[in-house]
C-alpha positions in Angstrom: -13.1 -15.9 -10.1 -13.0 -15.4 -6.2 -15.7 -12.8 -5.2 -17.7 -11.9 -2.2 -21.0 -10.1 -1.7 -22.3 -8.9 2.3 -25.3 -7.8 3.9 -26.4 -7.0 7.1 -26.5 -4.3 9.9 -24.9 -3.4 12.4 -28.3 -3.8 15.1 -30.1 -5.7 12.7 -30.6 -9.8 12.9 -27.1 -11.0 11.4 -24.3 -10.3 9.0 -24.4 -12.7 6.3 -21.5 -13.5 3.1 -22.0 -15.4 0.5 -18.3 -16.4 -1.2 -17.9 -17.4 -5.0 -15.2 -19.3 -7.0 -13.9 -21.5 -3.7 -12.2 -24.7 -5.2 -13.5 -27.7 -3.9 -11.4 -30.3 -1.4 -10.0 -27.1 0.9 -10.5 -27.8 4.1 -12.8 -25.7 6.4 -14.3 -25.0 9.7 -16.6 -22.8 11.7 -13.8 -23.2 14.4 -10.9 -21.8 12.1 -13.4 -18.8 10.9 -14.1 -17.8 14.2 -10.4 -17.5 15.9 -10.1 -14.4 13.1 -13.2 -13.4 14.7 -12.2 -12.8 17.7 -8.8 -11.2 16.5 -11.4 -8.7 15.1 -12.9 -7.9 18.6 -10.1 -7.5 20.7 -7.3 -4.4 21.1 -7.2 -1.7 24.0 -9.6 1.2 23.6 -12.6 -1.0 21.9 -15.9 0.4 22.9 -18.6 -1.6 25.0 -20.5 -3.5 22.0 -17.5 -5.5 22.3 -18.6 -7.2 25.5 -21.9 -7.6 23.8 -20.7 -9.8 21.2 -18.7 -12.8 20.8 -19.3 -13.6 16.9 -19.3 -17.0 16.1 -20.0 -18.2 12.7 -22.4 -20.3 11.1 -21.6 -21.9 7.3 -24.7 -22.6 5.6 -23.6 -23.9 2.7 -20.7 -24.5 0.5 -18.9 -27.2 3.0 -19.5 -30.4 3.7 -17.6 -33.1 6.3 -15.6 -30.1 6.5 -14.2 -30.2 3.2 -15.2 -27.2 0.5 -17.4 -28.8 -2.4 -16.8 -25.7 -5.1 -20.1 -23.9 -4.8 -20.8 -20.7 -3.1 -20.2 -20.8 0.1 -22.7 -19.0 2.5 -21.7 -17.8 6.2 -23.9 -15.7 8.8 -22.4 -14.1 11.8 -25.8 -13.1 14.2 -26.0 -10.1 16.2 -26.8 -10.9 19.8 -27.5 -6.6 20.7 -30.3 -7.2 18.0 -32.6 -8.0 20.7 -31.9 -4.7 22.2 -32.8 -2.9 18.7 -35.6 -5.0 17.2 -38.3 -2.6 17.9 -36.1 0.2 16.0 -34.6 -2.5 13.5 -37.4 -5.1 12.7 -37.7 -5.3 8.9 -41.3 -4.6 8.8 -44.2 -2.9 10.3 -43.3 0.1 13.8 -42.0 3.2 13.5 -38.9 4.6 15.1 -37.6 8.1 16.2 -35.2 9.8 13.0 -32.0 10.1 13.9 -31.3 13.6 12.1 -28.0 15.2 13.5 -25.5 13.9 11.2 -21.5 13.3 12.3 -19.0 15.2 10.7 -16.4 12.5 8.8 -19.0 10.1 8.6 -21.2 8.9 5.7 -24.5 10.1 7.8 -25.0 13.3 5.5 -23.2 12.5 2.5 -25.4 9.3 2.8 -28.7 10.8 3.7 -28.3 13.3 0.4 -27.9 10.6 -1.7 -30.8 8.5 -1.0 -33.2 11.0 0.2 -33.7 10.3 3.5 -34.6 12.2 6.7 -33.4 9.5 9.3 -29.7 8.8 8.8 -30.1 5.3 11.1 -31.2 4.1 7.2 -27.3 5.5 6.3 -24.8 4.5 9.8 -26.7 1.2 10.4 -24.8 0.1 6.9 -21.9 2.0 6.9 -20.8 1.1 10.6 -17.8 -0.9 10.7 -19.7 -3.5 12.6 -19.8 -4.9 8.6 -16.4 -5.5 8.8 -17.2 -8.8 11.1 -18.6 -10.7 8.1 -15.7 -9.6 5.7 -13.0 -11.0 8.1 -15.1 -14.1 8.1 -14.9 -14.3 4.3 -11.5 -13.0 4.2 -10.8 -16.1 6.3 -12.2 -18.4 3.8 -9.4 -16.9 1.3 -6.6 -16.9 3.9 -7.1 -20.6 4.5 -6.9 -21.5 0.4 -3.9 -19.2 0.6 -2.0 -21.1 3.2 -2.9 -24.8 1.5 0.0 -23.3 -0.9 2.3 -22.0 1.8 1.3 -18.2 1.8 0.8 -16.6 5.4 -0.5 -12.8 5.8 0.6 -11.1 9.1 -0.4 -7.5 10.9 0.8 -5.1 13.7 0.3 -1.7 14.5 3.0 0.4 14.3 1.5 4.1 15.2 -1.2 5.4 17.3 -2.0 8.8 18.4 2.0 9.9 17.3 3.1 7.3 19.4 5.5 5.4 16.8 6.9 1.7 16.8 10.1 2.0 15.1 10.0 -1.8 13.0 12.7 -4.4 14.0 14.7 -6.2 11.6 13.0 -9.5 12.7 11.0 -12.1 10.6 7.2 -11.3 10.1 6.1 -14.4 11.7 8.1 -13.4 14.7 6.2 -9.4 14.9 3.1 -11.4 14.3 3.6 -13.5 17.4 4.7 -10.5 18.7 2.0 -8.3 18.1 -0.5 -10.6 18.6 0.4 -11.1 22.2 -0.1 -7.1 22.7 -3.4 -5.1 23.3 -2.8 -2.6 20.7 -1.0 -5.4 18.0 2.1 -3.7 18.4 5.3 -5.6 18.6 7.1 -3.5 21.2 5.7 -4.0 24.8 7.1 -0.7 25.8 5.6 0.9 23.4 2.6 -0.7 23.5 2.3 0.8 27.1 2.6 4.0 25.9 0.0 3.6 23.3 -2.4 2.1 26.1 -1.8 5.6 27.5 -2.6 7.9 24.7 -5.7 6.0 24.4 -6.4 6.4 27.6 -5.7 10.1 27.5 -7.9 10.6 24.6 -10.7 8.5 26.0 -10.6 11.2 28.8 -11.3 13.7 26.5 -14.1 12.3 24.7 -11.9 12.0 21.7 -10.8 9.3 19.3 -7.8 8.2 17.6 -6.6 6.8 14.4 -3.2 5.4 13.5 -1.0 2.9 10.9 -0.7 -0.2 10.7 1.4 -2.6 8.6 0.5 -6.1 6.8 3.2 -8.8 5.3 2.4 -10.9 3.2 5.0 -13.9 2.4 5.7 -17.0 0.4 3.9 -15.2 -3.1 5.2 -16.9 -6.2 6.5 -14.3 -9.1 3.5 -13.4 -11.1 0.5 -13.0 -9.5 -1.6 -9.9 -11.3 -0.7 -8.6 -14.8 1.0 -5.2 -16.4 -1.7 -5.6 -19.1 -4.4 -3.9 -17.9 -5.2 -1.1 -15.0 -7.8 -3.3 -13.1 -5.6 -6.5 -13.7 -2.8 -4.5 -11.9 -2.0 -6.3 -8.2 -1.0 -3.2 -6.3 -4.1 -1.4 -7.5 -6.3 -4.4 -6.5 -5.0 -3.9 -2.8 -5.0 -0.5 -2.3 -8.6 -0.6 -3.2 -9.8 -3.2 -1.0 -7.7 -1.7 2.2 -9.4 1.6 1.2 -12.5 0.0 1.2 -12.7 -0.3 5.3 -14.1 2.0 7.3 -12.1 5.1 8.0 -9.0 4.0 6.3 -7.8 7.3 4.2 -4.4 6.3 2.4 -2.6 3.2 1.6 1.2 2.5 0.4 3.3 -0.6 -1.2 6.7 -0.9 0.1 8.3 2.7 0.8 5.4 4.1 -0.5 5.1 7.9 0.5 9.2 7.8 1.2 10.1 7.2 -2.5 9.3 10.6 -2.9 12.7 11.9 -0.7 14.8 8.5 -2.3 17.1 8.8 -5.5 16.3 6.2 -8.4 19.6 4.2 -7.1 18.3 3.7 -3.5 14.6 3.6 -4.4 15.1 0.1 -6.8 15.8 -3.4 -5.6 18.6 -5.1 -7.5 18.0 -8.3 -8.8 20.4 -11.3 -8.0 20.8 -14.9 -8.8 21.8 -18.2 -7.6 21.1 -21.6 -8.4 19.3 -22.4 -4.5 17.5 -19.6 -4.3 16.9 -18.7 -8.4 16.1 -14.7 -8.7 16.0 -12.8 -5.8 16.6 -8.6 -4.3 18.3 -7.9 -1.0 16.2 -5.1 -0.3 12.2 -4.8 -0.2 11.2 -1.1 -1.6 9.2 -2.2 -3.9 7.0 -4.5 -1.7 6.8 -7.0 -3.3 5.5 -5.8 -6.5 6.4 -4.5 -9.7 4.3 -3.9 -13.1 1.1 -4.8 -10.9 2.7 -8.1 -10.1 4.6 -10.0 -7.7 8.4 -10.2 -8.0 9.0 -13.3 -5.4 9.5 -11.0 -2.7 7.0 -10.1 0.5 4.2 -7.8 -0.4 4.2 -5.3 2.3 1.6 -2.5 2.6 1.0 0.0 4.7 -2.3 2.2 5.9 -3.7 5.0 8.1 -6.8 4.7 9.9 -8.2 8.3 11.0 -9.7 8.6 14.4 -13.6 7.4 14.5 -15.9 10.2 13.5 -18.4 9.4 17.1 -17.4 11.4 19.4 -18.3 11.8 23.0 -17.7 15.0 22.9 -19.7 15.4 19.7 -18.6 17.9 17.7 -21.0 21.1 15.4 -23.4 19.4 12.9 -26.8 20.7 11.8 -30.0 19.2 12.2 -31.6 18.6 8.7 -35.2 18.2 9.8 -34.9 21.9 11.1 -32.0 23.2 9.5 -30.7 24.5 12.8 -27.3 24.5 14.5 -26.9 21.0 16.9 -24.4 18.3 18.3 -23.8 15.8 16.1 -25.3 12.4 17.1 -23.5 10.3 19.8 -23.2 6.2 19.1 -22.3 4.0 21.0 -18.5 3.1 19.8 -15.2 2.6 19.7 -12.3 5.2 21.2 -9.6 3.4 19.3 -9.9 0.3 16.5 -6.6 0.8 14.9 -5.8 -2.6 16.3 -9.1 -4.5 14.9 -8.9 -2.5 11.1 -5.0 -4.3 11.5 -7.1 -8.4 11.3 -9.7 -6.5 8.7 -6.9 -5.8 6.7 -5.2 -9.2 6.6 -8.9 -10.4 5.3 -9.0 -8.1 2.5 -6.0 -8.3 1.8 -6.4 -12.3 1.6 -9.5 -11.7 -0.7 -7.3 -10.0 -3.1 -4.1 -12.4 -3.2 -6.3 -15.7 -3.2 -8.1 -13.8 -6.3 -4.8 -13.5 -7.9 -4.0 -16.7 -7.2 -6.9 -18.5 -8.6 -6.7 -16.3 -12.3 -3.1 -17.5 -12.3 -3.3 -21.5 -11.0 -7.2 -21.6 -11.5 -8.9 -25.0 -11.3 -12.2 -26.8 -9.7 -9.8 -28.2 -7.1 -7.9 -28.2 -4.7 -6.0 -31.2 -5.9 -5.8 -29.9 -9.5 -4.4 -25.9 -8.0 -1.5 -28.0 -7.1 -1.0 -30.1 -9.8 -0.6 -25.9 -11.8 1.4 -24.6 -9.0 3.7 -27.6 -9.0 4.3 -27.1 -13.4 4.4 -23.5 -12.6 7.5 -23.7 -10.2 9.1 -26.4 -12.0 9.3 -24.1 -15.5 11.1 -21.4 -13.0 13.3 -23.1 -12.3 14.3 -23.4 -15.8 14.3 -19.9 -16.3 
């Protein structure tokens, strides 16, 4: 069972994972962790903790001569702006001024209700996306088991602010490369420029903005997940965990949302057959999954990010130490991260498929994952 646990916030001393159920023999290093790192921090309209930061990561434990050795393994990515907020954020002793004005779309009232607090730095310090650093570094420890067995996960952006990309009929690795020479991960330089100025527009304004973007992921054998059970069910499994980021408010596999205009005999893949390529569909609706599993094909899925709730031109709120009407609170942060929420994705996203994975070719090893995958394959090929 591949699970992850984090902890850490976003001014305090570090972000820290601690990654169960890695097979031993994968290999590993900080340096591979820390290119997904600074996917993370990059894209046009990223506020100025960005320039702050360059997070590097540290493994603690887990890895040895750069080879996994099947125990937990334990990463911390350190917050260098924590010397500018220890006196607010040190763990004990001090006092601090409450932050009370709460934002609206953000988890600072809901938050604050819940756990009976009066300062809702105790609520946004967690909740920030700032978290999401530490997940991509986990989520990296999962893409790299995933790609031992020839699976790849790709991102781009492909809408922000309105501005649209329409998708080329091009491989994925090609609108990865694509995309990931762009500022806002979009594959289409022209209209990357135009989404470098609606950002720009909006930054003008005070505002934010959200957006969609898209990830692929290729090279899936048939049969990862199970129709048996709701929680065992793939597609649920990954809608959950992309839901799980900051600010993302809807998911879709494949069409998605645009099933709901297409008849039953343009919605469904058909299913072919020959003896090079065994089962296969011509078309993707389905993105790659049917029943809660994998059918061979690329899984595809889709989300929308809404626009950051800080805005510097906050909007009403309420004071709740007085009850009166007041700005919300303004935070240092971010007028677009549609691009960044793209690289978390791929991390979650790898969380979930390396899970899959392991419940369906589980071993202690690296060596011995193989030695399933290889019986696995040889069986379909029989079928």
């Amino acid at each position: 069972m591949l699970r992850y646990l984090t902890a850490g916030e976003s001014h305090g001393k570090a972000l820290v994972t601690i990654v169960e159920g890695v097979p031993a023999g994968l290999r590993l290093t900080a340096e591979y962790i820390n290119t997904h790192l600074a996917r993370r921090q990059q894209g046009y309209g990223r506020g100025a903790r960005q320039k702050i930061e360059k997070d590097q990561v540290e493994i603690l434990s887990g890895v040895r001569l750069g080879r996994t050795l099947g125990s937990p393994v334990a990463l911390v990515v350190r917050n260098r702006d924590w010397e500018n907020w220890k006196d607010v954020m040190k763990p004990e002793g001090g006092r601090a001024q409450a932050l009370t004005h709460p934002r609206p779309g953000h988890a600072d009232l809901p938050g604050a209700m819940k756990y009976l607090t009066r300062d809702i730095r105790n609520i946004l310090e967690r909740s920030s996306a700032r978290e999401t650093a530490v997940r991509v570094a986990a989520g990296s420890v999962a893409r790299r088991l995933l790609e031992e067995f020839g699976i790849h996960i790709y991102s781009w952006v492909v809408e922000i602010g309105g501005v649209r990309y329409t998708k080329k009929d091009l491989p994925p690795e090609k609108l990865f490369e694509m995309a990931e020479a762009s500022e806002t991960r979009c594959p289409d330089p022209v209209v990357t420029e135009k989404m470098k100025r609606r950002i720009d527009r909006a930054c003008g304004d005070g505002d934010s903005l959200g957006g969609i973007f898209e990830v692929v992921a290729t090279g899936l054998p048939p049969g990862l997940g199970s129709h048996v059970h709701w929680d065992r069910k793939l597609d649920a499994r990954l809608a959950g965990a992309v839901m799980s980021i900051q600010a993302i408010k809807g998911v879709e596999i494949g069409e998605g949302f645009g099933f709901a205009v297409l008849p039953g005999s343009r919605a469904h893949d058909e299913i072919f057959y020959s003896k090079h390529r065994g089962y296969y569909r011509r078309t993707n609706h389905a993105g790659g999954i049917e029943g809660g599993m994998t059918n061979g094909e690329p899984v595809v899925i889709r989300a929308v990010m809404k626009p950051i709730p800080t805005l510097m031109r906050p909007l009403h709120s309420v004071d709740i130490a007085t009850r009166r009407a007041h700005l919300a609170t303004v935070e240092r942060s971010d007028v677009c991260a549609v691009p960044s929420a793209s690289v978390v994705a791929e991390a979650v996203v790898a969380v979930e498929l390396a899970g899959a994975f392991l419940e369906k070719f589980g071993g202690d090893s690296v060596k011995e994952i193989k030695r399933n995958l290889r019986g696995y394959r040889s069986e379909l090929k029989r079928f």
